[in-house]
C-alpha positions, 0 to 999 in steps of 0.5 A: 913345243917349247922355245930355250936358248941353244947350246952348242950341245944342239950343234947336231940336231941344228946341224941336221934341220940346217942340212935339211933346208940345203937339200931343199933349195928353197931357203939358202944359197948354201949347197954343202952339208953343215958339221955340228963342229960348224955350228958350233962355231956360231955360238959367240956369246954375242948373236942369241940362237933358239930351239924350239923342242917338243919331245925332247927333241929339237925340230926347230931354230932361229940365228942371228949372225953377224950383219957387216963388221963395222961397229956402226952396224953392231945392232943389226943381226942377220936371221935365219930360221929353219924348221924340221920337215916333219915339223913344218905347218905346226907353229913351229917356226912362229914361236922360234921367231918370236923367241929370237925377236925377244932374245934379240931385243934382250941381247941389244940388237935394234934391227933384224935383216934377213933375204927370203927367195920370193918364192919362199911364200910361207917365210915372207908371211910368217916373218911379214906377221911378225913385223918384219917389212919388205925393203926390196928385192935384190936381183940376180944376188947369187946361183944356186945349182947354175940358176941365178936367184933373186931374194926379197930383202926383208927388215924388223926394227926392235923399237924397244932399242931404239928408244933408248931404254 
């Protein structure tokens, strides 16, 4: 396995291993099926995406995206990561994270933040371990099939950044 930067030309099999995750309610509010032309329209030049490949093929990634549009909130990124099904449990999503946390801190951004359902054990400590922290849980924060969900709300500071380096 390996960890690049993506391209858009990685729309498709983002696209694929995002649509995975809906269809398995466990990780996103989302319910529609993404198109590789929506993916695509992720790629700002400014939120670093990462694939992890093995074989040439990619089973693997990690996002950040826009957190709040004010410019005060312009160093915090939201993240996601998403790992194939046939690919889960092999460290795949470990070295997608890491990937994403040095991009992140190359790209300037000094906070990470993300919202896992709790029940989402595996995410928490995976993203626990790589010293992301638990803020708190928001309650009844969206429905997803008519069930309301809550979601622990989870922070990394990338001190690096703060520091002023």
């Amino acid at each position: 396995m390996r960890a690049r930067s993506a391209a858009k030309s990685d729309a498709e099999a983002i696209a694929a291993i995002y649509n995975q995750g809906i269809e398995d309610r466990v990780a996103t509010f989302e319910a529609r099926p993404r198109t590789a032309s929506e993916i695509e329209t992720w790629f700002d030049d400014i939120h670093p995406i990462v694939v992890i490949e093995e074989g040439g093929r990619v089973i693997a990634f990690a996002a950040t995206f826009v957190y709040r549009p004010r410019d005060c909130y312009a160093g915090i990124a939201e993240t996601s990561l998403y790992v194939a099904r046939e690919s889960r449990g092999r460290g795949a999503g470990r070295l997608a994270m890491t990937a994403l946390l040095k991009a992140a801190e190359d790209a300037g951004f000094w906070k990470l933040v993300s919202r896992v359902f709790p029940e989402n054990s595996t995410s928490l400590k995976l993203i626990e371990s790589l010293g992301f922290r638990r803020v708190g849980t928001y309650e009844k924060h969206g429905r997803l099939d008519g069930v309301w969900r809550d979601v622990v709300i989870v922070e990394r500071l990338i001190t690096e950044n703060l520091s002023g380096k």
